[in-house]
N, C-alpha and C positions, 0 to 999 in steps of 0.2 A: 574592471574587476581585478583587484589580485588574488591568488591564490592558482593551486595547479590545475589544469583544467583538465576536464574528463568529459565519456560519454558512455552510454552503454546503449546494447539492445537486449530486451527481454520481455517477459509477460507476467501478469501480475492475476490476482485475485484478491480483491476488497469485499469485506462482509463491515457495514455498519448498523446501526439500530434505528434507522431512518426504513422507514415504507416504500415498497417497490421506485424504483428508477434514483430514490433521493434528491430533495428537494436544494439538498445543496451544491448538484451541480448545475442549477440552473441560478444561481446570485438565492436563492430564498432561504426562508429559516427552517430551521430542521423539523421533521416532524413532531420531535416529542419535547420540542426545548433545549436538549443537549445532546454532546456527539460521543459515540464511542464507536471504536473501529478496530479491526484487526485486518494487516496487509502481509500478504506474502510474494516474493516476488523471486521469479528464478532469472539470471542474465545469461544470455546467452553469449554475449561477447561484447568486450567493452575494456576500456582503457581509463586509466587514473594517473595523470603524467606517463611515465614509461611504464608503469604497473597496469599488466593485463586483469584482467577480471572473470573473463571466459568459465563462465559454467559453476560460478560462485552465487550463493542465495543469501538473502536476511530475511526476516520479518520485522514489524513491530506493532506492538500494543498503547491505543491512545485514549485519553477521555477529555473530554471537554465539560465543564458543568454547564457550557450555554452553549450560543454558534462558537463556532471555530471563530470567528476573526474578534468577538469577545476576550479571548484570550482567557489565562488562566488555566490552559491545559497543562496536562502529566503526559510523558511518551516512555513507552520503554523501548529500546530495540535491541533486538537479536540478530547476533552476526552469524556465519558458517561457521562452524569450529574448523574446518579444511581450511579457511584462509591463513594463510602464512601472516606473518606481522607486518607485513609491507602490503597488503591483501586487507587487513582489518584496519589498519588506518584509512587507508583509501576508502573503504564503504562508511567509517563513520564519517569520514570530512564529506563524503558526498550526505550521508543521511541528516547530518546536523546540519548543511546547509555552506557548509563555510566556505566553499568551493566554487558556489555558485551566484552568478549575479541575482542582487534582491529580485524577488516575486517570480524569476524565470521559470520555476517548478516547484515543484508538491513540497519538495525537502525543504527549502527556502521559507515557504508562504510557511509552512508549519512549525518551524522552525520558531519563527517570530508569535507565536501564540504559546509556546511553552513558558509557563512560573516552574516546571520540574523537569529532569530528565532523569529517570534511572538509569544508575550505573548499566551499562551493557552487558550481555551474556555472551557469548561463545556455543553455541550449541549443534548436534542435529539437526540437521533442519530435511526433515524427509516431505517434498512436494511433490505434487501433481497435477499439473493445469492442463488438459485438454479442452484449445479451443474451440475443436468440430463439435467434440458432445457437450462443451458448455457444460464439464464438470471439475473439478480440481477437489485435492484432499491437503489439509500442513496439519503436520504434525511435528511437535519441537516438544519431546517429553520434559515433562516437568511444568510446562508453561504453556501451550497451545494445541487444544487439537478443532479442527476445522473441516469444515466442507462445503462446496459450494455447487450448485445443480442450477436447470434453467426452472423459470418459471413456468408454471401448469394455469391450465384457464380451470378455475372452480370449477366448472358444469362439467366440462367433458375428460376434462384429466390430460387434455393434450398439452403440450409442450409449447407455450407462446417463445417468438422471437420479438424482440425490440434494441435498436443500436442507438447509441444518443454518439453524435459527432460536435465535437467542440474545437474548431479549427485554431482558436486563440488560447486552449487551454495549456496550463503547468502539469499535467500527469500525462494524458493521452489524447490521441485527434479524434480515435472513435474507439467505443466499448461497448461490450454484449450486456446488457440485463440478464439480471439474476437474481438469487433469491441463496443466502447463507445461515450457515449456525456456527458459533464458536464460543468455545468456554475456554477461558484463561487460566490458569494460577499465575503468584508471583505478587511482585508489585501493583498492577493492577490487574483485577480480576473483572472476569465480563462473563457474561451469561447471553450470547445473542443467539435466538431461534425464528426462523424462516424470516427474516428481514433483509434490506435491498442487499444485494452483490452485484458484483460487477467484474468481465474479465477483460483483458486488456492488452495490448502489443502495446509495451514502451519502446522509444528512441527518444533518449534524453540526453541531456548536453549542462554542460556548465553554464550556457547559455542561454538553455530553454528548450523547447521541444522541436525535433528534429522534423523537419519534414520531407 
């Protein structure tokens, strides 16, 4: 692989328009034909060549008109506005992929399905993932606001738990089910209410996922 190599650690929260657990991280086709997503992710600590990362955020906004590996998706992403210029190069080369060896991670694999990428924003990026309660909130004015909680059993209102672990995966080795909403502006707008979520401790690498 050329290019500079990086890693970070952080936690994310994924809201797409696919049905509890999402049928796409098990290799199957979406539930409704096509994919839309909103991801927000906060890093805890992490390196990009000599450029630290520590405690810098993005998000971004995606659609698909079919499966993801169909191709022909649109992405927007949103950097921190806090990151310095040596700070927002760094997270687009990791976000776009260019950094990374093919298919090693989520940036990469999605990377190679985009025909669009909106120009990027700079913004607020105000989160909140708690993984105990299994709730998180992003809010990036102008462009996203978000929420994401666990899932409830119909009948009694109680709070179900479910983990899916994917030892060979490009994003995470294990993640909490859940259940999101989020409305967009901007380039691409979305409208998603109570559909799958998922929250998530990353360790990712130029290389792939860290173990």
């Amino acid at each position: 692989m050329d290019g500079t190599k990086w890693w970070f650690k952080g936690r994310e929260f994924t809201n797409c328009n696919c049905a509890y657990g999402c049928p796409c991280q098990f290799n199957a086709l979406p539930t409704f034909g096509d994919c839309k997503a909103v991801i927000g992710v906060e890093i805890g600590e992490g390196m990009h060549g000599e450029t630290r990362l520590d405690g810098l955020r993005f998000a971004g906004v995606f659609a698909w008109p079919g499966p993801i590996h169909l191709g022909n998706g649109e992405a927007f992403p949103i950097v921190d506005a806090r990151a310095s210029d040596a700070q927002r190069n760094a997270l687009l080369r990791i976000l776009s992929g260019e950094d990374t060896e093919p298919g090693a991670t989520i940036f990469s694999v999605f990377a190679a399905t985009f025909a669009k990428v909106h120009q990027p924003v700079f913004a607020d990026i105000d989160i909140s993932i708690d993984m105990e309660k299994h709730r998180s909130r992003l809010h990036v004015p102008g462009y996203i606001d978000q929420h994401g909680e666990p899932i409830r059993n119909p009948v009694t209102g109680a709070e179900f738990r479910g983990l899916i672990e994917l030892p060979n995966g490009f994003e995470y080795f294990r993640a909490e089910m859940a259940r999101g909403w989020s409305k967009t502006k901007g380039p691409i707008e979305l409208d998603l209410a109570d559909s799958h979520g998922h929250f998530a401790e990353l360790h990712l690498s130029s290389t792939g996922m860290v173990h």
